[in-house]
Each structure stands twice: as structure tokens, then as C-alpha cells.
N, C-alpha and C positions, 0 to 999 in steps of 0.2 A: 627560439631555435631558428636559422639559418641553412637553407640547405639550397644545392647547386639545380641545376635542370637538364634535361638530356638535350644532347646535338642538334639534333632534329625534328621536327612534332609533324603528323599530316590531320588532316580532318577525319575524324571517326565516320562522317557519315551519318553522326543520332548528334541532335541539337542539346540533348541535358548530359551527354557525354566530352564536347566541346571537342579541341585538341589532344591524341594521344603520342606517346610517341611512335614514331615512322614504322621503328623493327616488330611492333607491337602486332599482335593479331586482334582483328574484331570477327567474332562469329555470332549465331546464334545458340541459343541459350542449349537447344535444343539436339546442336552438331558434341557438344562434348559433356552432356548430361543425360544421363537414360533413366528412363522410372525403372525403379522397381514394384514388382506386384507380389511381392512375397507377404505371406501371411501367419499368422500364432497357427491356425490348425488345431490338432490336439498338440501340439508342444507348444506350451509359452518359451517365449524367448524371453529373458533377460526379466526387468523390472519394466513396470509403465513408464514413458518417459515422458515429458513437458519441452518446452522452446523455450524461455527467456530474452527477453530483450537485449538485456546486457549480459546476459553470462552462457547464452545457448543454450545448446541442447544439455541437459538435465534428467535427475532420477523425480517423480514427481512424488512432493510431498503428503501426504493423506493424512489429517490430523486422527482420525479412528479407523480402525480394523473395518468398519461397518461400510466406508465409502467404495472400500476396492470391489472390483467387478469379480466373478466367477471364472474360470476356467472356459465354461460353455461362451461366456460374455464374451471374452477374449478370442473366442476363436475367428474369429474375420477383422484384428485386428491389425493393424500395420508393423512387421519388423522392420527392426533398423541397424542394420551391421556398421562397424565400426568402421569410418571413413567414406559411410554415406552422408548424403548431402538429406538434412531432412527441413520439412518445409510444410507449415501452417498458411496456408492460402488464405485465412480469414485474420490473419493478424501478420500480414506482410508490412504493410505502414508500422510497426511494431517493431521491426527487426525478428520476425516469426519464423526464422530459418535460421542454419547452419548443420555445420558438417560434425557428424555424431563421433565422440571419442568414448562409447560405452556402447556395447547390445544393447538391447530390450524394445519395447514395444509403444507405438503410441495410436490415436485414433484413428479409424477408417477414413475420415475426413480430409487426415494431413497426405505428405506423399513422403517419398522416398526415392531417394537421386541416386545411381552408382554415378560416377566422377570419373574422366576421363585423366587414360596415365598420364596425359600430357601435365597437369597442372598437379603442382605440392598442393594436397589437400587443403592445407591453413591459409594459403593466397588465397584460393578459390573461396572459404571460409570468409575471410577480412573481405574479399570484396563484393560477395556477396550480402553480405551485412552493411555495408559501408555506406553512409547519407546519404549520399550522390545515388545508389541504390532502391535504398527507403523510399526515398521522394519518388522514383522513377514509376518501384511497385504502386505507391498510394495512385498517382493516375491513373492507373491501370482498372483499379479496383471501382468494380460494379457493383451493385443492390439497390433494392427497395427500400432500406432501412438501414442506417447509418450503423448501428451493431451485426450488421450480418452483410455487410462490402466483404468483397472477395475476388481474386483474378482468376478469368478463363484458362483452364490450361492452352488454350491453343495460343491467346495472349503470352502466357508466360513463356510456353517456349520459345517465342519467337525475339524475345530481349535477349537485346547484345550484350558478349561478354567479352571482357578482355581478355589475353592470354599473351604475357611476355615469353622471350624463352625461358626454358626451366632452372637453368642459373641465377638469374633476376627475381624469380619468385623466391628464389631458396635467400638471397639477400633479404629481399625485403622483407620474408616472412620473420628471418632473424632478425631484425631491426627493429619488428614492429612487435616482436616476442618480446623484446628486452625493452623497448619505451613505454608499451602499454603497462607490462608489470611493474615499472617504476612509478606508473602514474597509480593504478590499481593501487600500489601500497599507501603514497599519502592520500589515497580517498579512502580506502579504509582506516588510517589514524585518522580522519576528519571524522570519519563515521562513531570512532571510539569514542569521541571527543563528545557529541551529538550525546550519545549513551551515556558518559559520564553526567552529562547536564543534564540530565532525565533523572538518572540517580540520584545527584541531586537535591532537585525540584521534590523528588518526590520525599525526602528523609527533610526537607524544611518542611514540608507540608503536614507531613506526621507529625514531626514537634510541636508546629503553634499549634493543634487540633489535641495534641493530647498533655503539652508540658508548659502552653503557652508562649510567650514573646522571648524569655528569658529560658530556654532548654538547661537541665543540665543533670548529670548522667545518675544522680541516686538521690535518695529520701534523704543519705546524711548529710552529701553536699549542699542539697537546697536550703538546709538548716543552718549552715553556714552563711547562706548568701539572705536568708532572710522571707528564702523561701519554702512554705513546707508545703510539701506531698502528702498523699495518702492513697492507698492503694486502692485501684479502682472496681478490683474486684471481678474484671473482663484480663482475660488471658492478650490478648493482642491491641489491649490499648495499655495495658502497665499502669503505673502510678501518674495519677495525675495532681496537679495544684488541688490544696484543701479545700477550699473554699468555692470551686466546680462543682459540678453534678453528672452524675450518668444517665441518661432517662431512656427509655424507649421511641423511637422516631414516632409512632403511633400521639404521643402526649404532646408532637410538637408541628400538627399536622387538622386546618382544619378538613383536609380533602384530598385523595387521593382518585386523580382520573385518569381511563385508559381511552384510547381513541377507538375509530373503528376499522374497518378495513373495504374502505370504497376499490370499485377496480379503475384501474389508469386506462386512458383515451388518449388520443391522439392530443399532440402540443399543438397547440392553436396558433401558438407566436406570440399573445396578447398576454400582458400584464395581469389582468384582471381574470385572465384563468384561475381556477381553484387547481389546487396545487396539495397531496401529500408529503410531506418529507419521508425520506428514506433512513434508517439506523444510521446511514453515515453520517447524516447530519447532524447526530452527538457525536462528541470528537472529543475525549479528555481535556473536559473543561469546557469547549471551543463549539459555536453554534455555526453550524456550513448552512447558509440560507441558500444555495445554488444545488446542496443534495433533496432534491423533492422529485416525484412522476405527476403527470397533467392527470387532473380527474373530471367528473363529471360535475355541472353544475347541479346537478338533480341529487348529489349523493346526502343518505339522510345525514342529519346530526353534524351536517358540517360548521354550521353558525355557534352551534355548542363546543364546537371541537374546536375553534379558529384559534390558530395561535395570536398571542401579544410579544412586544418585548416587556423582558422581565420573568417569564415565566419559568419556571424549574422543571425538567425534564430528567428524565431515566429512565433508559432503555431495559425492555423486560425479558426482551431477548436476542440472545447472540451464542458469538462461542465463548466458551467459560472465563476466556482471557479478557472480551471483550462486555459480555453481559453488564447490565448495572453502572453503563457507563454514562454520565451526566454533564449537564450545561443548563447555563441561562440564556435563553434567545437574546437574541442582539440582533435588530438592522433583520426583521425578518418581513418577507415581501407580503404584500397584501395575497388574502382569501388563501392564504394556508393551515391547513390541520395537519395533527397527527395522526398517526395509524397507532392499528391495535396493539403493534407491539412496544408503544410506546406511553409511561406514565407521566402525567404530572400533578407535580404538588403542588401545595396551597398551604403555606407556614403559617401557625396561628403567631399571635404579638412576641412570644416567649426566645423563637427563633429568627436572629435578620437569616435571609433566604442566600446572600452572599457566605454565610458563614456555615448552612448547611451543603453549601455545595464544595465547599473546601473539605470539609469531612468525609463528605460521598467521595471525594477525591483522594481520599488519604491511605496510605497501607492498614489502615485500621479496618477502614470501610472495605474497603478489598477484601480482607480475609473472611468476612458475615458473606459477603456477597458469593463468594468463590463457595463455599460454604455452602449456603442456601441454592443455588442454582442446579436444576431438575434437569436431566433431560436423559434423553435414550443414548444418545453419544457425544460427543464433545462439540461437535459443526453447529450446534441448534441447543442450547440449554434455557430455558429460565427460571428468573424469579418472581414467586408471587405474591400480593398484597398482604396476603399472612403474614410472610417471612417478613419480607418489608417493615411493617409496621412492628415487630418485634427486634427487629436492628439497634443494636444499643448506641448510641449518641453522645458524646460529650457536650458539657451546657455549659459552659463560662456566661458569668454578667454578660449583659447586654453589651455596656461600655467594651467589656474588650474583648466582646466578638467585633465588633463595628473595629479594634483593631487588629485585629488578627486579620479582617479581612482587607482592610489597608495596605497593611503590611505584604500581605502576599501578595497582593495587585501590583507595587511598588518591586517587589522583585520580579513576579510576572514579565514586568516591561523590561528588564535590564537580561532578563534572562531569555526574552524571545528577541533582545537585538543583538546578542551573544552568537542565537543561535541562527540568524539572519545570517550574520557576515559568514558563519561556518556552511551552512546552507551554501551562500554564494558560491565559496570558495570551492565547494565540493562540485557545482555547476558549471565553473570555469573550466577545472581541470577535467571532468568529462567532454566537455568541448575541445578541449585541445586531444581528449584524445580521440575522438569523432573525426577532429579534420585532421590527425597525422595520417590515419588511416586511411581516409576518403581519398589524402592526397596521393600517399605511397601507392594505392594499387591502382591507381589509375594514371599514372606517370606525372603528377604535376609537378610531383619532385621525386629527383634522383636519389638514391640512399647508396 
């Protein structure tokens, strides 16, 4: 894309603002933005609301009934009428603002802007969000503690804002209505794309785990092909190859261990801190040696608890979607353990450890697991060693576990460089739509 420049440009005045153009206004933040101090009260307004990075202000999701606050809770909570300006002070480096196009209510913490007639709400929106922006908040932003930075209101109000005349905004705000949704759509086909590879990943993975190397769709066709079935006698694993077994996870396990739950201290900087992992560090399949918190050298059972590469992991608790989810360490840094909510196995000779983690990985394993998992509401379930060890398992020979787990490795790689270039692409195009934006509302270019 190609676009022209205005006539004439003077200095704004603020060094990360650079040149605007001449007709332009610069004020501060503070001359055309007002708080609001309006609150729930006994009336809730609206739904609770959230900020988004990328898509703003929102209705916030609550996966159970059990998480939303009460009526009494709500009452000193922030409204936010439609065509205010709302704004997460702890997540400004975030894109933690923008201008609300629904009622309802969010925390005490956030603020609430009424918007000056002069500017089309959606300019003031785009260029408040806009990088050149982000970057400006993140300086801004003080603390003690890297999750808890945030800007002083009197800091904030005193950031320059631009303000063309209201012609100009009405332009650009239509120009950047129609480029962003054009970019929006092919990120969401990239994103579809992302899904279908996931799908999938996941319908090869239930095959070799339950129909082996050669899938195919009945007991009568496989008799055809050489291959015979026999029903497995489990509802969500179907007919498997003859000559397999079903066993219980229990018969293919010499040991099942939980970790403990040391408390985290301060990050020292050094290598050779003792170190917990966090649940994120299992990752469907995928071992994140960078999700861990700093612990104490003193914490008991840590030498016992040290993780290796190699080892099998499953998480004991999560949310229901998430619980039960597993890896093999790989490339994991020295004097690390698990936590409590985390199990591992120890395969006797009967199971390669590669081949039960494809299973744990499979829609098969999903349904025992989703299944078995306890909790009081959806945020926090698990499963326990009981359940666990009663998990039913498919056993192919040795030989072609050792290929079944090849095999999936081999597509593994073709199917995470698939989704690399789609990843990219999906990075690109968020980029271009960052700097069309950053440039339109700050005059770098003319529309």
C-alpha cells in the first residue's frame, strides 16, 4: 500500500510523537477527556465488562455461574456507558483501553472517560490504542513488581493527544473501518486454517492409538484389506486391530508421582535457582521449560522431585478442558521440580513412554479424562490416581508402538512447519494492521 502525505507537518512538541500535521491540534489528555465517577449502586448496569488487546472493550467471559460477583460485590463497581472511553491503568502496555460500544460494568480499579464532542469517538478509539501510543503508556508505567506496573493518573492525564478537525477523523475513521475488517477477515481464515490443523492432528492421533498405521473405517473393510478388528469393548475407543490389547494404565505403570507445593521467592537471576514449573509448562504434548516460579533452596523433597529429560508428566489439575493434559520434558533447565498439581509416570518394559503419551494425547484419552475429573466448578477440576490408574489404554506390540510413535513424530514436524508459516502470516498481517493505524491517526499518512 502506497499512500500520499499532508502539505505541511510542524513539530508536536513530544519527541515519540515526532511530526504532525500543521492544522492538527495537540492537547493534553486531560483538556478533552473527563473521568467519570459513576458507580453500580443498588442498580447494576449492564454485564461485567473486560478490555482486550485486540478487540477492546468486551462482555467478560465466566466459564461457571460460581465466578460472578454478587449484587452487594458490585455495588462500588465502575459503569461504562456507551461511548466512553474505558481504561485498565495496569495493562496500558497491553492496549488496556478503548471506547466502550455496550453498557455494563467493570472494576473499581479501571477508570471511565466521557469524550469530548470535538472528536468521532472511533478516531479517539484507534488512536488511543495505536503503538505509537502503547509504547508511550509502557514508559509511563511504574511499580515495584513487573505484574503490578501501572500509570499515575496525573501522568496520564497530562499525555498529548492529537485532534484533527472533525472531517478528517470521520475520513480516516472510514478508511480504517474498511482496511482493518479486510485485514480482520483473512486473519480469521488463517485462524480457521490453525483449527482445521488441530482437527486434524487430533483425528491422525486417535487413528494410530486406536486403528493403528493402516486406519480404516469398519471391521468389514479391514477384512478386505487384510486387516481384522475386534471390538474393544470401550465405547470411545471402538474396534481396534485383533491382535492389540486394552489394559488398564495401572498394569503399565511402575509408579505414579505427585510433586509438592513449595512457596515461590524472589528470582535471584542465577541459573542454578531451584525453580517450580507452573501447569503451563504442559502444553498439549509440548514441554515450556521457561513456565516455572523461583523457589527456595531449603524446600523439602526437592532432590526427589527434580525433574530429568525424558520424564512423562500429567497435569492433575486444571479447567475441565484443560486437566489431564501431558508432555515429555525436553531441554529442561537444571534444579527444577514439579508441584502438587502435577503427576509423573514411570512406564514399566510393556509401554515405550513415547507411545503412552500419544494416547494421553488422543480423543480417546480425552473422554476418560473429561469423565473422571472432580471439582466444584469448571475453573479448578481434577483427576485422581484412582481414576488414573483405571484409564483404559490401548497396547499394540512393542514394534509398532516404537512405530506409531515415529510416525506421529514425522508428521509432528510437517505439521508444526505448516503451522509456523500460517502463525507468520497471521503476524504479518497484524503488523500491517498496527502500523496502518498508528500511521492514519497520527498524520503520517494522508487517507
Amino acid at each position: 500500500m502506497s499512500f500520499s502525505k499532508y502539505e505541511t507537518y510542524k513539530d508536536s512538541g513530544v519527541e515519540w510523537l515526532g511530526e504532525v500535521p500543521s492544522h492538527w491540534g495537540v492537547y493534553p489528555f486531560q483538556s478533552l477527556f473527563g473521568m467519570s465517577g459513576e458507580k453500580n449502586g443498588k442498580q447494576i448496569v449492564g454485564e461485567m465488562l473486560s478490555i482486550s488487546g485486540f478487540r477492546g472493550v468486551e462482555t467478560k467471559h465466566y466459564e461457571s455461574e460460581s465466578q460472578k460477583r454478587t449484587a452487594e460485590q458490585l455495588a462500588d463497581y465502575r459503569v461504562v456507558r456507551r461511548g466512553q472511553l474505558a481504561v485498565n491503568t495496569m495493562w496500558l502496555n497491553y492496549a488496556g483501553l478503548g471506547v466502550s460500544a455496550i453498557e455494563g460494568h467493570m472494576s473499581p480499579a479501571y477508570r471511565a472517560y466521557n469524550i469530548s464532542s470535538k472528536y468521532n469517538q472511533r478516531f479517539a478509539h484507534h488512536l488511543l490504542r495505536s503503538s505509537l501510543y502503547v509504547e508511550a503508556y509502557t514508559g509511563l508505567m511504574q511499580g515495584i513488581r513487573p505484574n503490578s506496573l501501572q500509570i499515575k493518573n496525573e501522568d496520564f492525564k497530562k499525555i498529548p493527544v492529537l485532534l484533527p478537525p472533525k472531517n478528517e477523523q470521520d475520513r480516516i475513521v472510514a478508511f480504517l473501518d474498511e482496511k482493518t475488517a479486510q485485514i480482520d477477515e483473512l486473519i480469521a481464515k488463517k485462524e480457521r486454517q490453525i483449527e482445521l490443523l488441530e482437527e486434524q492432528k487430533a483425528i491422525r492421533i486417535h487413528q494410530a492409538v486406536t486403528r493403528g498405521l493402516n486406519p480404516v473405517l469398519s471391521a468389514e473393510a479391514s477384512a478386505k484389506e487384510g486387516v481384522k478388528l475386534k471390538p474393544s469393548g470401550i465405547e470411545w475407543i471402538g474396534d481396534i486391530p485383533e491382535h492389540w490389547e486394552v489394559v488398564k494404565l495401572r498394569r503399565l505403570l511402575v509408579n505414579i508421582e505427585q510433586g509438592n507445593s513449595p512457596t515461590a521467592v524472589q528470582d535471584d537471576g542465577e541459573l542454578d535457582q531451584w525453580k517450580v514449573i507452573t501447569l503451563s509448562a504442559v502444553s498439549k504434548g509440548a514441554f515450556k521449560q521457561e513456565a516455572f516460579k523461583p523457589i527456595s533452596a531449603n524446600t523439602d523433597n526437592k532432590f526427589k522431585n527434580t525433574l530429568a529429560d525424558g520424564d512423562l508428566l500429567l497435569t492433575r489439575a486444571n479447567t475441565r478442558s484443560l486437566v489431564g493434559d501431558c508432555c515429555i520434558v525436553r531441554n529442561v533447565l537444571i534444579n527444577t521440580t514439579f508441584s502438587d498439581l502435577v503427576y509423573r509416570f514411570s512406564p514399566n518394559k510393556r509401554a515405550n513412554k513415547s507411545y503412552l503419551l500419544c494416547y494421553l494425547l488422543s480423543k480417546a484419552a480425552r473422554a476418560q479424562i473429561e469423565r473422571d475429573a472432580r471439582g466444584s466448578n469448571e475453573t479448578m477440576c481434577k483427576v485422581s490416581h484412582g481414576h488414573i490408574k483405571e484409564w483404559d489404554i490401548t497396547l499394540p506390540p512393542p514394534s509398532e508402538q516404537t512405530d506409531i510413535v515415529e510416525n506421529l513424530a514425522n508428521y509432528q514436524k510437517k505439521h508444526e512447519t505448516t503451522l509456523g508459516v500460517i502463525k507468520a502470516q497471521i503476524q504479518s498481517l497484524k503488523t500491517l494492521r498496527s502500523t496502518l493505524i498508528a500511521h492514519a491517526v497520527t498524520g503520517k499518512i494522508k487517507v
